[in-house]
N, C-alpha and C positions, 0 to 999 in steps of 0.2 A: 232448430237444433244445430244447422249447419257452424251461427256465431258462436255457437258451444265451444267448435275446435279452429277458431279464428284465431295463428298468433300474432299478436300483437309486437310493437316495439315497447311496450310499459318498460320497467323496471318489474312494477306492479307480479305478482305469481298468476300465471294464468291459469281458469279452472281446472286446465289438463293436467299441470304439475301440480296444484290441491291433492286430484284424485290421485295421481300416482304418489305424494306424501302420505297419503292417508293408508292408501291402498298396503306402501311399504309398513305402516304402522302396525295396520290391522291383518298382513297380510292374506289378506282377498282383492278380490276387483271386483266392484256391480254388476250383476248379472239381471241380464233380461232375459225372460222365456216366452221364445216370440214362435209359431208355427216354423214347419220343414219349408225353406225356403223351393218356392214354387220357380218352375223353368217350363217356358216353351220352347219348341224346334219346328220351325219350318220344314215341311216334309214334301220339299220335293224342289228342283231346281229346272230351270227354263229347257234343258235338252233331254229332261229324262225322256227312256225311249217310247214312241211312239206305242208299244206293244199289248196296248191295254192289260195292262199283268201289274200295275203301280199298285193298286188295292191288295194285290195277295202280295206284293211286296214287304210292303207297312208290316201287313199282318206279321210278318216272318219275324220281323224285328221287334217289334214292339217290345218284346221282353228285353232284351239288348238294350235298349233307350229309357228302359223303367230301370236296370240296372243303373245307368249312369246319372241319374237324377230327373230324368223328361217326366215333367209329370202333362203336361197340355200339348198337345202337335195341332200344327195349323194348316187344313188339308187344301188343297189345289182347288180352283173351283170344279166343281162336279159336277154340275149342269150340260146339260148339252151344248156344245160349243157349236161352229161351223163344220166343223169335219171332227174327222177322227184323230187325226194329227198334231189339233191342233190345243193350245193350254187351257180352255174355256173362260178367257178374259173377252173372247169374242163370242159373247154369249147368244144362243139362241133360245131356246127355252128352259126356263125356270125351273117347270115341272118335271122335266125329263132327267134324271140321276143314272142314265147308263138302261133303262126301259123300255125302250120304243125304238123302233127301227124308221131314223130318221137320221138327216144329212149323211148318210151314207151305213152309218151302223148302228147297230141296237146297241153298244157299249160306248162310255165314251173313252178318249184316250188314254182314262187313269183305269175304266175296269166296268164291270157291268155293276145294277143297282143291289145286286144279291152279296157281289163281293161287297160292295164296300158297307150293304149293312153284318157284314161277318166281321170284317175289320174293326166297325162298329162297336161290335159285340165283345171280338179284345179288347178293345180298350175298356169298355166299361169294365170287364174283368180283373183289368189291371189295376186298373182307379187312373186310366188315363185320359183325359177330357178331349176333346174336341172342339175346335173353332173352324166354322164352316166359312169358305173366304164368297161373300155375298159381292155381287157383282151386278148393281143394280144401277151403275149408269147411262146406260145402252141395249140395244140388242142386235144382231147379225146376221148375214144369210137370211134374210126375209124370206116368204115362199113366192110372193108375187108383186110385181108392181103395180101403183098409185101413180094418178096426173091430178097436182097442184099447186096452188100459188105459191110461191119463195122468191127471197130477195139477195142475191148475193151480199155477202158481208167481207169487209176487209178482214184477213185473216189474221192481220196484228193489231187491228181494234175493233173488235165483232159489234161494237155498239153502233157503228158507220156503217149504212146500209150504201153499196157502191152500185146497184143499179135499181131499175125500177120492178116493180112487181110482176112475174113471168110464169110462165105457163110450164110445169118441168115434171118430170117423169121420175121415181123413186123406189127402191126398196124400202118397200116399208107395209108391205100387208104378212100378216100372219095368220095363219089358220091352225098350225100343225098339224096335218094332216096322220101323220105317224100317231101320235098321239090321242084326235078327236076329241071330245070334251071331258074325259077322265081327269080329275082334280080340279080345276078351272074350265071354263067353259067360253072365256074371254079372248075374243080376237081383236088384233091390235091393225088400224089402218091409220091414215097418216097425219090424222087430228092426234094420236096419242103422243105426235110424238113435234121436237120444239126445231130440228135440225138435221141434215145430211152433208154429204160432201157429195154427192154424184149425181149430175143428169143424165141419165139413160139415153133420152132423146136424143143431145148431142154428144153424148159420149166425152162430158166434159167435166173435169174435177175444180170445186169449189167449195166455199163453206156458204150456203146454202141455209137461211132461215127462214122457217115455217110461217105463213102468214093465215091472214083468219081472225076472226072475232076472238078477243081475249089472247089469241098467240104472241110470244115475245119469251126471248132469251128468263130464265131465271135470274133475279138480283141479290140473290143470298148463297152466292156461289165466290169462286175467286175471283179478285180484280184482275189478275194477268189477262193480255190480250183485250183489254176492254171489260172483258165478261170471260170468263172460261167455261162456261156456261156446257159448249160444244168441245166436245173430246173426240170422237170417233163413232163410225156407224149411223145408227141411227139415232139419235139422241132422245132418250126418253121426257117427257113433259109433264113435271108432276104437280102441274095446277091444274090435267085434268082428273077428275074423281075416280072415274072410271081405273086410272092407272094406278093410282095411288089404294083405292081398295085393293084390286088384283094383288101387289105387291106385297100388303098388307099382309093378306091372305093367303098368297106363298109362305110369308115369315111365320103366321100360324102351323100352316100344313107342313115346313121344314122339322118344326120344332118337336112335331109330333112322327115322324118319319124317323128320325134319327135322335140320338142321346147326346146333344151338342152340350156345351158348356157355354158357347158363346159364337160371335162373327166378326170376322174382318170386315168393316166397310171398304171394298175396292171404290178407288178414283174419289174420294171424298171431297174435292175441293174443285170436282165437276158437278154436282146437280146441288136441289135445294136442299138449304142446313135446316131449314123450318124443316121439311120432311122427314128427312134423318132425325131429328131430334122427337118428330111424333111416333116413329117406325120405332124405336131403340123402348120407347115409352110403353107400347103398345106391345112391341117385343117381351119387356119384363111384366107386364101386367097380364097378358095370354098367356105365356108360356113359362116362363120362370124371373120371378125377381132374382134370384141370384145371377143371372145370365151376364157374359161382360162383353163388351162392344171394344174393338181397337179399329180407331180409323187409320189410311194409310191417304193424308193428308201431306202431300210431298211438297216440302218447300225448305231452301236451303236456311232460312235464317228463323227465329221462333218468332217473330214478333206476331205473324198471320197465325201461325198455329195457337199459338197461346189465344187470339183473341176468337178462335173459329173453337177452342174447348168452353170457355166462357160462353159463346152462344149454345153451345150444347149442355150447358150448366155444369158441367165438370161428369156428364154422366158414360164417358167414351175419354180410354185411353188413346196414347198417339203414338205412333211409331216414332224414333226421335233423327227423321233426315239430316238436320243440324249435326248432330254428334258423328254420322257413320263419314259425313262431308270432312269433318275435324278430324279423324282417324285415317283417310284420305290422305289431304293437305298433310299431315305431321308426318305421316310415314312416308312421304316426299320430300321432306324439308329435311335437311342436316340441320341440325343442333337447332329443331324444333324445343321450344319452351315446354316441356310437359306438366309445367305447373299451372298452364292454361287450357289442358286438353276438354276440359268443361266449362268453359267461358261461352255464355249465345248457343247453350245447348238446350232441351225440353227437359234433362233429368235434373238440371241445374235449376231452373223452375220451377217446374210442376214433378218432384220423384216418384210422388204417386201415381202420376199418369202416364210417364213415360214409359215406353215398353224400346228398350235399350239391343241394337244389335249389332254387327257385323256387316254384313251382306245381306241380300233378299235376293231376287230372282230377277229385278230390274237393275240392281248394281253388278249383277256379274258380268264379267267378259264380255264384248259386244253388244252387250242390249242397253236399251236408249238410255239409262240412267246410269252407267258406268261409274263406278265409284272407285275406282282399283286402290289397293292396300297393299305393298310391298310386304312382301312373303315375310321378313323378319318380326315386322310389326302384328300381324294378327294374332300371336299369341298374347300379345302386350295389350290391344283392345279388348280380344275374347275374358282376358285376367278386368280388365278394368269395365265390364260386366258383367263380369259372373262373379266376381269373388265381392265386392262394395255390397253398402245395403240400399243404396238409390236404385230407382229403376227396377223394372220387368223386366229382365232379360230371355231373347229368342237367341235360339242356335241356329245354324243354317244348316241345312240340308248336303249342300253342296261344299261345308265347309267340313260336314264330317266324312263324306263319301267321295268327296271327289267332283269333278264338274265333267261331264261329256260335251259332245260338240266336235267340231272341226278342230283343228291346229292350233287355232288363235285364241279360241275359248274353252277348251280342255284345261284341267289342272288336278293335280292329284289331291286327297285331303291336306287342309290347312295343319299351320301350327303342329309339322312335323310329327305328324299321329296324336299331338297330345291335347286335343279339344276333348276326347272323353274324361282324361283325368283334370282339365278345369271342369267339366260341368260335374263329376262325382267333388271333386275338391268344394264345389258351392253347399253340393247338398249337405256334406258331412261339416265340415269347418266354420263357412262363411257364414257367422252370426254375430250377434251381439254389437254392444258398442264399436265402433270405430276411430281410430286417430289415424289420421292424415302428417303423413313425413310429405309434403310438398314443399321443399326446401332448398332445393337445386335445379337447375333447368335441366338436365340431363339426366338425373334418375332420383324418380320418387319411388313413395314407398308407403305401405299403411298397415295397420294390424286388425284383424277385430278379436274380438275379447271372447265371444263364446255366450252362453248363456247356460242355463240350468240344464239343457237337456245336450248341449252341444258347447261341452266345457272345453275342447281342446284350444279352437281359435285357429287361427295362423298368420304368419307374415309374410306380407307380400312384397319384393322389390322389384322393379323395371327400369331400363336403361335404354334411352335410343342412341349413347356416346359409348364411350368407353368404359371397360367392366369397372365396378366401384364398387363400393360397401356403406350401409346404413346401422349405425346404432338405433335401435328402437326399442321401447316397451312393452313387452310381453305378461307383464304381471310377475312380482314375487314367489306367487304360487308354482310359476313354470324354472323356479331356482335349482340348478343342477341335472334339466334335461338335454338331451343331445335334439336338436332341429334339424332334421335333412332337407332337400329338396324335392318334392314328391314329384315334380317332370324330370328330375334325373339329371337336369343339366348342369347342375351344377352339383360336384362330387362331395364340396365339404360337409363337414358337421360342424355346427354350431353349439355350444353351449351356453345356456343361460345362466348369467351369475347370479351371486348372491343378493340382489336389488331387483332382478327382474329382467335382466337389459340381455341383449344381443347384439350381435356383431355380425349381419345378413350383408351378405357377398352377391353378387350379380354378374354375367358376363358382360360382354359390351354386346349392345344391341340385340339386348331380350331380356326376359322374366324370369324368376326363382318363387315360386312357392314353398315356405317354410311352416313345416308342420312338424311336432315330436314326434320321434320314429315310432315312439308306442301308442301314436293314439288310436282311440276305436275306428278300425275302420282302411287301415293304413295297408295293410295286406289284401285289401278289393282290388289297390292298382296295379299290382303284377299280373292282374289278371285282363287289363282292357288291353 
């Protein structure tokens, strides 16, 4: 479809002005009647408080987030981490959902397993889905240590073994002792597992691989580093069976515990793709074929990503790191091209798989994947995934509430209070056909047309220069309505002439959504 709205230098009429000839003729425009555009948010960001009160949090809101279009939230890992403290990316047991008094509390940092199957239980009420963020490259806080063979490795090309084979001492037994054999009954010692960074013995940090009949790094993992095989912890080994059932097994026993919709693969582009693609298989066939998978496969440019969705046969969406990198760079760059803000992105490829964001909890402030986005620009990205029809779009957490933390990483919500009126502006507006005004380096623009159930439409203009204005197509049908700007920022009205067309204004460096002041729906946003 994209060549649909490709203009060309012809002379030739291109299909866009057909349809709007025709369109003026007949006065209509094609309509498509496509589902209530679907929206995730991210619920929850790297500094929320330690207080275990995050589950009755959610809860509080949820109706607030169904208001503004969330229809899926993607909840924190919820396993037992290392401590109470801490985010459960430093996973300790699987089975443990806030149950067991283990690593210092019987909750974890987000809530106890009561709360969050209550929160649960809103959402299903709501019709709001659930993605559980699966954190299955690793595990942490071991209970006890193992003495065995490993071989140091170069840490910037893990396939180099730098010394010879040694006698070393590891975190890496499990028991779970808080726990005992309730839901699993499976203990983990140091055959399960393929890598570590620390020998106990000499109190000396390395990266450390596992040796042993059949032991060796994964090959179906990324090429960074040789192998990126090893990530952190203890590094789980899923050529042996033993691990790879248990897991299995968890992904059954989660599914049946909670009313998920689907999971985040954390660290995807650290363990094996053969596995992930048998777990994701095994996942819809036990528990639900509907179920959807988004991996969080981080890499700055698509070329790995696209080829790491093809070995997973296209059955796992991607978060798109290329584009929030591009949103980045532009919102740094003076008189950045915005007619390339999707060039070497994953919604520019695959739009069906791409799940399009902002921020996440590794791009914010301080933490290792920092992405920063100059405060004028994020309503201009947030518009240029929520309002388009490429891509899944998530909301962040941290961009609708604010970000906590110290001084350096504090920020108040984004996009000047108005991410809830782009994510209500998706649900109501953003349908139908689209044409692209990418015509200018400095301020594009696009319309969508609406469909049968969601006739109104709207236009959208962006500027990262100076304020300007875009003639665009609206449809003949929208002839002698007044168009305001429903973020307020900009005070005009617009009216649609007798052809169809408009005269959409912009300020310098930021967005205008244009929608007719009567359409359904239009008097929600006085309210967020």
């Amino acid at each position: 479809m994209r060549a649909l709205f490709r203009c060309g230098a012809s002379r030739k009429r291109s299909k866009w002005e057909e349809i709007e000839h025709e369109a003026e003729r007949l006065d209509l425009l094609p309509t498509w009647d496509t589902p209530d555009n679907v929206l995730m948010m991210q619920a929850f960001e790297w500094h929320v408080p330690a207080d275990q009160k995050h589950w009755r949090r959610l809860d509080k809101v949820l109706p607030d987030l169904k208001d503004i279009g969330v229809d899926t939230i993607w909840l924190p890992p919820g396993c037992k981490g290392m401590s109470p403290s801490t985010n459960g990316y430093d996973i300790y047991d699987l089975y443990d959902l806030g149950e067991f008094d283990q690593k210092g509390s019987r909750a974890t940092k987000w809530g106890t397993k009561e709360e969050l199957l209550a929160l649960s239980l809103t959402a299903q009420k709501l019709g709001i889905g659930i993605y559980w963020d699966a954190v299955l490259n690793h595990k942490a806080a071991a209970d006890y240590t193992e003495k065995f063979e490993a071989v140091k490795v170069d840490p910037q090309e893990r396939n180099i073994e730098i010394s010879k084979p040694e006698r070393i001492e590891g975190w890496v037994g499990y028991d779970f002792p808080g726990r005992g054999e309730k839901y699993s009954s499976m203990k983990y010692h140091w055959y399960h597992f393929s890598g570590i960074d620390y020998n106990a013995i000499d109190n000396k940090n390395a990266i450390y691989k596992i040796a042993g009949p059949g032991k060796n790094w994964s090959q179906d993992v990324s090429k960074e580093n040789g192998n990126y095989d090893y990530l952190m912890f203890a590094n789980l080994d899923y050529s042996n069976q033993d691990v790879r059932q248990d897991v299995m097994r968890w992904g059954e026993w989660i599914g049946q515990q909670l009313p998920l919709c689907g999971m985040r693969l954390d660290a995807a582009k650290h363990y094996s793709c053969r596995f992930q693609k048998d777990f994701v298989e095994h996942m819809k066939r036990t528990v639900g074929s509907n179920w959807s998978f988004i991996a969080e496969y981080w890499k700055g440019s698509p070329g790995e990503l696209l080829d790491y969705l093809q070995r997973m046969d296209r059955q796992v969406s991607l978060f798109d790191a290329p584009l929030v990198y591009r949103f980045s760079r532009f919102s740094q760059t003076e008189g950045a091209d915005l007619r390339r803000i999707f060039d070497e992105t994953i919604v520019k490829y695959e739009p069906q798989h791409a799940v399009t964001f902002v921020a996440n909890h590794d791009t914010q402030p301080g933490q290792s994947l920092e992405a920063p986005i100059t405060a004028y620009f994020k309503p201009l990205a947030y518009a240029l995934i929520l309002l388009r029809r490429e891509g899944q779009p998530c909301i962040f957490y941290g961009d609708l509430y604010g970000i906590q933390g110290g001084a350096k990483t504090s920020s108040p919500p984004s996009c000047g209070g108005k991410l809830p009126h782009l994510a209500l502006a998706r649900k109501l507006y953003a349908y139908g056909e689209q044409r692209d005004y990418f015509d200018r380096r400095n301020c594009i623009g696009f319309v969508r047309y609406g469909n049968l159930r969601h006739s109104s439409g709207l236009a959208c203009v962006l500027s990262n220069g100076a304020a300007s204005t875009k003639r665009m197509f609206v449809g003949k049908q929208h002839a002698g309505e007044r168009w305001t700007d429903l973020l307020e920022w900009n005070k005009e009205t617009v009216v649609i002439d007798g052809q169809g067309y408009g005269i959409f204004p912009v300020l310098a460096m930021s967005v205008s959504v244009w929608v007719n002041d009567r359409a359904d729906g239009r008097d929600r946003f006085g309210h967020l």
